[in-house]
KEKE-3310 file (N, C-alpha, C; in steps of 0.2 Angstrom, whole numbers, plus 5000, padded with zeros to 4 digits):
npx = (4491:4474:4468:4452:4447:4449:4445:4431:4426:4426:4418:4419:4428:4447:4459:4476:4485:4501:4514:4521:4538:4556:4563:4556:4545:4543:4536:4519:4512:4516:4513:4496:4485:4471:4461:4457:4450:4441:4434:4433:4420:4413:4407:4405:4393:4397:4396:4404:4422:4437:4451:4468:4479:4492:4504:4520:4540:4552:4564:4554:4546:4553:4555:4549:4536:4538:4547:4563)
npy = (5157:5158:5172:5176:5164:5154:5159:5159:5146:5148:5151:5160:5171:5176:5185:5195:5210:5221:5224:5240:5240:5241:5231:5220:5219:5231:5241:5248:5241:5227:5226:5223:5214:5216:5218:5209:5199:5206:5209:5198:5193:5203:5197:5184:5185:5186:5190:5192:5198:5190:5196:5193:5205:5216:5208:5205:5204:5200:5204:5206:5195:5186:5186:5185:5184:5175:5165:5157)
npz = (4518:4521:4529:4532:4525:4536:4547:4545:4550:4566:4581:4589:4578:4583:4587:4589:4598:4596:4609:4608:4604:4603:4598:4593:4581:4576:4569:4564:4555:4557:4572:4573:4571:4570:4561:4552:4560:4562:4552:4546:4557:4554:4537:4540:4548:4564:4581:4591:4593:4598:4605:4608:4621:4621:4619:4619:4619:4626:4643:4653:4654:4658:4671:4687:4699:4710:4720:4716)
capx = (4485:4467:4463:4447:4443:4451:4441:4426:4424:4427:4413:4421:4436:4451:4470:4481:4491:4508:4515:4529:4545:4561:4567:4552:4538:4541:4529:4511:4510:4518:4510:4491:4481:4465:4457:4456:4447:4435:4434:4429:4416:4406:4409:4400:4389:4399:4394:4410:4427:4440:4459:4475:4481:4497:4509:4527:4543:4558:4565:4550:4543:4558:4554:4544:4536:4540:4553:4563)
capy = (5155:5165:5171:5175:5158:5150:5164:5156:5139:5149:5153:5168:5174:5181:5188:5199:5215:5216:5231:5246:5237:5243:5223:5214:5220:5238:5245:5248:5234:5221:5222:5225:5209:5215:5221:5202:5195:5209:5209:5193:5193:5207:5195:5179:5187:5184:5194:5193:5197:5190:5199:5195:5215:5219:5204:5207:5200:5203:5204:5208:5188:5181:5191:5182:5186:5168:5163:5150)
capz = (4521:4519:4536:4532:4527:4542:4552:4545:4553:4569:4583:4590:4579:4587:4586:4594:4594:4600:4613:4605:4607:4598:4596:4591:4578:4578:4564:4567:4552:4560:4578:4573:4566:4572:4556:4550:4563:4564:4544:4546:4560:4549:4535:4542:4553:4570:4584:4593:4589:4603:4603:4613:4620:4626:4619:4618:4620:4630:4648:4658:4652:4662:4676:4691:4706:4714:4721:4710)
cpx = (4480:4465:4456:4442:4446:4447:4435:4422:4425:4421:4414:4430:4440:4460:4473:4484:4496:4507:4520:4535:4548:4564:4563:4547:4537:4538:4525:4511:4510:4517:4503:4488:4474:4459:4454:4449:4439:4432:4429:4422:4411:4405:4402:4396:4388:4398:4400:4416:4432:4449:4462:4479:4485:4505:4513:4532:4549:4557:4561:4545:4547:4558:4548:4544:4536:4545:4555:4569)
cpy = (5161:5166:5171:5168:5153:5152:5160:5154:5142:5153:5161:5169:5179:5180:5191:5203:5215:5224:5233:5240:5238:5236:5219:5218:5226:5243:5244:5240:5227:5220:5223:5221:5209:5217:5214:5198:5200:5210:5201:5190:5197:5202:5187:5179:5185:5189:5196:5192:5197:5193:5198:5203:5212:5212:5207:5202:5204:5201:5202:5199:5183:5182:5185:5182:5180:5168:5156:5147)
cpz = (4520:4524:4536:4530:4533:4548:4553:4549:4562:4574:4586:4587:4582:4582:4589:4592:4600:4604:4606:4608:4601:4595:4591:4587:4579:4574:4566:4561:4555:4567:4577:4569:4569:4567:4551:4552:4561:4557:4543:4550:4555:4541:4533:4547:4560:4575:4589:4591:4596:4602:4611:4613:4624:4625:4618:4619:4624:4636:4653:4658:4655:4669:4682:4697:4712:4713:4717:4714)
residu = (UNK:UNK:UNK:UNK:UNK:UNK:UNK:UNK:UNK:UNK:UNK:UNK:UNK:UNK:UNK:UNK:UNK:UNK:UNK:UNK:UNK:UNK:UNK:UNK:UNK:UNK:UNK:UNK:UNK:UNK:UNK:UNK:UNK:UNK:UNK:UNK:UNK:UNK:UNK:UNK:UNK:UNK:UNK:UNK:UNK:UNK:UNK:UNK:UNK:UNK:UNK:UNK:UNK:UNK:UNK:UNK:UNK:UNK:UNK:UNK:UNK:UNK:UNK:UNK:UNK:UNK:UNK:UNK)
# end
């Protein structure tokens, strides 16, 4: 897939960077896709670039402050 052409046809592109975690995506390369979108906003003259911060995976996602 060509993000940048997928970016395109998008009014505000976006993406996401993940948290540190020893399990899941633990290089900077592999939790940091924000240079795409923002590559592509400057690209086809998008004034905003929207980003998911702070995903992760593990424990604390099973966790909940309601009673079940």
């Amino acid at each position: 897939m060509d993000a940048l052409q997928t970016f395109r046809s998008l009014t505000v592109p976006q993406s996401e960077f993940w948290a540190q975690s020893s399990e899941h995506r633990s290089s900077d390369e592999d939790r940091f896709f924000i240079k795409e979108a923002a590559s592509a906003a400057d690209i086809y003259g998008k004034q905003l670039v929207a980003e998911e911060g702070m995903t992760s995976i593990g424990p604390q996602w099973s966790e909940s402050l309601a009673p079940i």
